[in-house]
C-alpha positions as CSV (number, residue, x, y, z in Angstrom):
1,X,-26.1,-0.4,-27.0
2,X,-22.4,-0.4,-25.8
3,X,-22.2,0.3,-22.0
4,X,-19.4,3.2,-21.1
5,X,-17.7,4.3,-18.6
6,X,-16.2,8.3,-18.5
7,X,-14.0,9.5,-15.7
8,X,-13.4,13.4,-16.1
9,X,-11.2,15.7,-14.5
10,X,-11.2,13.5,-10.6
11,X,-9.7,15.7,-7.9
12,X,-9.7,14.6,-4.5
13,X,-7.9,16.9,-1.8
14,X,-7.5,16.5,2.2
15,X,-5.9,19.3,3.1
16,X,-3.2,20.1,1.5
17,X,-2.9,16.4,0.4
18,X,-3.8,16.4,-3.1
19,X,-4.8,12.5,-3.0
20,X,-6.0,12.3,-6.7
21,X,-5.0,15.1,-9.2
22,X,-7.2,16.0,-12.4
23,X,-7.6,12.2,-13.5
24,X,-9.2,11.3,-16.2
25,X,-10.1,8.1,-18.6
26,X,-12.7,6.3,-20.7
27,X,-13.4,2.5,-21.0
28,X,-16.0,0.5,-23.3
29,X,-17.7,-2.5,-23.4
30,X,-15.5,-5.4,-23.7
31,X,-12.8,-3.5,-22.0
32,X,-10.9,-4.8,-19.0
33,X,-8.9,-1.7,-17.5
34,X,-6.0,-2.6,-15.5
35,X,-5.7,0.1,-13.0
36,X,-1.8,0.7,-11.8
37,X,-0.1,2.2,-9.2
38,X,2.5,2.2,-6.3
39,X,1.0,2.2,-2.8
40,X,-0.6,5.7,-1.4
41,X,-0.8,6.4,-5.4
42,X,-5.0,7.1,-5.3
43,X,-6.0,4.0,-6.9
44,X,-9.0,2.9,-4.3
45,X,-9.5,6.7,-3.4
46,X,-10.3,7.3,-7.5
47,X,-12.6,4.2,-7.4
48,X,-14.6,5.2,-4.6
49,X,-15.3,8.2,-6.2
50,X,-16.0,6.6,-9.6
51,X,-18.4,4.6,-7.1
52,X,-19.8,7.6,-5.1
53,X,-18.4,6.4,-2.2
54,X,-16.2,9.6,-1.8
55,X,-17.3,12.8,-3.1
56,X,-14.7,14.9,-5.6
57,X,-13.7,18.0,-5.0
58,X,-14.0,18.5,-8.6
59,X,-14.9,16.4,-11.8
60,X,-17.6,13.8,-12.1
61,X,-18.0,10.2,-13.8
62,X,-20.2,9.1,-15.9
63,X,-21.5,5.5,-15.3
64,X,-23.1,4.4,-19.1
65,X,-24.8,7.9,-19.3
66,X,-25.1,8.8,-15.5
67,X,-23.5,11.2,-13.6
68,X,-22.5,9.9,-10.4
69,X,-22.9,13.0,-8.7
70,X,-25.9,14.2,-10.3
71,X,-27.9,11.0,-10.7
72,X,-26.3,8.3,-8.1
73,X,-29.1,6.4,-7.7
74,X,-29.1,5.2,-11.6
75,X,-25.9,5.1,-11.9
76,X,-25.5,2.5,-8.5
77,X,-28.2,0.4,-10.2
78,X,-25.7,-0.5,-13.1
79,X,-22.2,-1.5,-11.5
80,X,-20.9,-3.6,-9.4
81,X,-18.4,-2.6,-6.7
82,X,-15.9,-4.9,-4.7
83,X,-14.6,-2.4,-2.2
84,X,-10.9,-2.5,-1.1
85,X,-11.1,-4.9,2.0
86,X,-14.6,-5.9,1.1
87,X,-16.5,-5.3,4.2
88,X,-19.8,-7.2,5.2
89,X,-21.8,-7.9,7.8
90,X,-19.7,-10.5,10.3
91,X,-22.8,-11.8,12.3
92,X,-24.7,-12.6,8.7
93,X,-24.0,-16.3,7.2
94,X,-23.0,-16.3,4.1
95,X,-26.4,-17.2,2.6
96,X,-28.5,-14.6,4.2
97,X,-25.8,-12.0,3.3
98,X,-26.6,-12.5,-0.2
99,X,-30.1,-12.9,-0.5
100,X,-30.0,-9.4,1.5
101,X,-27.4,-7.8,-1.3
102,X,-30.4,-9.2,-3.5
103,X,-33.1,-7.9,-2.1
104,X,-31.2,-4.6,-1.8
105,X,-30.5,-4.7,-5.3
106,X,-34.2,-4.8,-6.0
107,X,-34.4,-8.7,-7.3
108,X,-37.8,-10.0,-7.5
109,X,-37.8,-13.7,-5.7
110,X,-37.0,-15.4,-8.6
111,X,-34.5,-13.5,-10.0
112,X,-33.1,-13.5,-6.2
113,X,-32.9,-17.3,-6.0
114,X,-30.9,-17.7,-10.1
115,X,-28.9,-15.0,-9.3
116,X,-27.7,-16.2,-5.5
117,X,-27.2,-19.7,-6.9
118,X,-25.5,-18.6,-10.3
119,X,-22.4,-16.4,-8.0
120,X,-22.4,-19.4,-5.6
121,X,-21.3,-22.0,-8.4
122,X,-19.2,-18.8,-9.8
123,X,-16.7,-18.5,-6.6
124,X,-17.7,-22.1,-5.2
125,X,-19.2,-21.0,-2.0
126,X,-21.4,-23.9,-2.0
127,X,-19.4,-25.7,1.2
128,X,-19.6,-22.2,3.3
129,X,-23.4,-20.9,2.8
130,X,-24.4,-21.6,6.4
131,X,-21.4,-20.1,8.1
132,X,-21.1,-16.4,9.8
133,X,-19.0,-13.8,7.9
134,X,-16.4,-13.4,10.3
135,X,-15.7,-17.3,10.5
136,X,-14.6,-17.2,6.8
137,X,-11.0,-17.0,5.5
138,X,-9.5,-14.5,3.9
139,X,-9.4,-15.8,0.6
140,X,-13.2,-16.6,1.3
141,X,-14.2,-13.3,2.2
142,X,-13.1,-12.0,-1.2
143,X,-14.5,-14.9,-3.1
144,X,-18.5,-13.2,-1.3
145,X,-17.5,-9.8,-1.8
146,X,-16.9,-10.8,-5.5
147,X,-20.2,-12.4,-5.2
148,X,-22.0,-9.6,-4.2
149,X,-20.4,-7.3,-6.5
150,X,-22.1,-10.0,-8.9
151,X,-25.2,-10.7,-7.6
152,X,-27.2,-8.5,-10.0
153,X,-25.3,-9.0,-13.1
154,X,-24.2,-5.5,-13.6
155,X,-22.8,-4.4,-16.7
156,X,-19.7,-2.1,-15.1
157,X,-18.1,-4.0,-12.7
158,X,-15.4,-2.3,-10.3
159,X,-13.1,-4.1,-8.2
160,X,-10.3,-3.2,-6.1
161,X,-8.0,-5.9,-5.5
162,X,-9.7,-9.2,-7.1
163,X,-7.5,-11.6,-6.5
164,X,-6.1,-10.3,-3.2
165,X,-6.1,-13.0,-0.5
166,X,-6.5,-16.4,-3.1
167,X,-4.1,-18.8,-3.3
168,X,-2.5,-19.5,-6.7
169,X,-5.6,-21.8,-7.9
170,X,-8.5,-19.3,-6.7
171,X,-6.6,-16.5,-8.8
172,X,-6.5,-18.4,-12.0
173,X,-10.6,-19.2,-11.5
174,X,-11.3,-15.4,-10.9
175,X,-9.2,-14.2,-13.5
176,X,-10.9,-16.9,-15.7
177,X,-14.4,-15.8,-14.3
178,X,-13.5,-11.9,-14.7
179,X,-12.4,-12.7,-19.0
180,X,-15.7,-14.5,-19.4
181,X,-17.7,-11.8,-18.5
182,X,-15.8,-9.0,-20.0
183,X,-17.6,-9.7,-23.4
184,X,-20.9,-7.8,-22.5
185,X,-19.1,-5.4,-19.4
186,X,-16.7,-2.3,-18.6
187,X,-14.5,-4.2,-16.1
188,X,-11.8,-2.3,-14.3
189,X,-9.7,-3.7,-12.0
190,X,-6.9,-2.2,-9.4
191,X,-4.0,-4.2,-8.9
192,X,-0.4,-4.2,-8.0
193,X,0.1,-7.5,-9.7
194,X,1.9,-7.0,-12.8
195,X,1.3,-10.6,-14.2
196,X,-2.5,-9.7,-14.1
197,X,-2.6,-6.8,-16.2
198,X,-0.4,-9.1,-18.8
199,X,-3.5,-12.5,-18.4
200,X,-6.7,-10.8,-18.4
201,X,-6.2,-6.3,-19.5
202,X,-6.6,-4.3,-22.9
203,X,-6.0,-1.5,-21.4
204,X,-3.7,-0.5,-19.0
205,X,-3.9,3.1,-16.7
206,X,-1.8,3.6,-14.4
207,X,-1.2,6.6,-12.0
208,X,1.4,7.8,-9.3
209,X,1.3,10.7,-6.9
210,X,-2.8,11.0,-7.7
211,X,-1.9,11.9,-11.1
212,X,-2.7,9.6,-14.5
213,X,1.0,8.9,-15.7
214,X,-0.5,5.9,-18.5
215,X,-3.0,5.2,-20.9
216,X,-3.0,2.8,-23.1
217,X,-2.9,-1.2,-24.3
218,X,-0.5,-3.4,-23.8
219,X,0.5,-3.7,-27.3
220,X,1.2,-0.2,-27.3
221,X,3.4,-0.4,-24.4
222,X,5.4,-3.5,-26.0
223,X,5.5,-1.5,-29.0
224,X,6.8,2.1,-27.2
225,X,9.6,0.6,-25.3
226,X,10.5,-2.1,-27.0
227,X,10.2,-4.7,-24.3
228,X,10.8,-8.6,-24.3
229,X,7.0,-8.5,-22.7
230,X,4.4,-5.8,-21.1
231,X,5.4,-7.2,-18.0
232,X,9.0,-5.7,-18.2
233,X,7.6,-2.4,-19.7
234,X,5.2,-2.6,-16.7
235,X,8.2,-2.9,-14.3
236,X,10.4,-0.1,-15.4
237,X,7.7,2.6,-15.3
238,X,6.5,1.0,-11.9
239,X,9.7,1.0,-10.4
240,X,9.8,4.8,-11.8
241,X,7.1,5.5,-10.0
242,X,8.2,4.4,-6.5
């Protein structure tokens, strides 16, 4: 059965902020969404509440059936979230860190032991498994927090800034890692990098000022403004948005 994901009617408001405005969109299996805006625009604010990491003022999302709100703990069970920064646990090596994502994730032993070793060959972490968190590099950070947004295979994967942090090879693996998976996932990604959206999206949303300003594929885009490539469609209506 094709896996969804349905974002209705998102409001988020501090104060008189209104961060995210009344934002809504739908993705399918086999999508990959790239997720646009300018900085301060309510990109990672609109994912953690797709996530349930930040509760809505009003509106919901509904994670392949699940309300968020209403039934979070069903809903966590099927994505996969690499939060903006991706936090972890500094004192933790790398190895232990994942087996306890696993374990949190509810993996039996088995499962546990495929899955770590399947993400470590997926972001070749192979060289860094004994050492602390906080020893890591940057780029290596991101490479586990893409592994634990893996590490149970979900089928909606959400992530905030993939590629942020990788040199120009470890993009080109993720990105190529991200389109082989997109076959059987929802997969939407926030980025500010144009030239992603162009290599791995079919859809492209984008919003400014927390409201949704785009929605649609790249095709269309080329198609609506008549542009040499969705890259320089992408750049006026960013550059718009600024």
């Amino acid at each position: 059965m094709s896996v969804t994901l349905r974002v209705m009617n998102l409001t988020k408001s501090y104060g008189k902020l209104v961060a995210v405005d009344n934002i809504s969109f739908s993705a399918t299996q086999g999508d990959i969404v790239g997720f646009l805006g300018p900085n301060g625009a309510g990109k990672s604010t609109t994912m953690k509440m797709i996530t349930g990491y930040v509760t809505p003022n009003s509106g919901t999302a509904y994670i392949d059936g699940y309300d968020i709100l209403e039934q979070p703990i069903d809903a966590k069970r099927i994505f996969g979230y690499l939060p903006e920064g991706a936090p972890g646990y500094p004192d933790m090596s790398v190895k232990s860190y994942l087996d306890f994502i696993a374990v949190v994730r509810g993996l039996s032993s088995l499962v546990r032991a495929h899955r770590i070793q399947a993400v470590v060959e997926q972001l070749h972490l192979q060289t860094v498994l004994t050492k602390r968190i906080e020893t890591l590099s940057k780029g290596y950070q991101r490479r586990l927090g893409l592994a634990q947004a893996l590490i149970h295979d979900p089928r909606v994967l959400i992530l905030d800034e993939p590629t942020d942090g990788l040199d120009p090879n470890q993009k080109r693996e993720v990105r190529n890692l991200i389109a082989s998976l997109a076959h059987d996932k929802v997969i939407i990604i926030s980025t500010h990098m144009l030239e992603e959206v162009q290599a791995l999206c079919n859809r492209v949303v984008m919003i400014a000022g927390g409201k949704l300003i785009l929605d649609t594929t790249p095709e269309e885009l080329l198609q609506q403004n008549g542009a040499v490539d969705a890259i320089t469609a992408l750049e006026d209506i960013f550059a718009k948005c600024q």
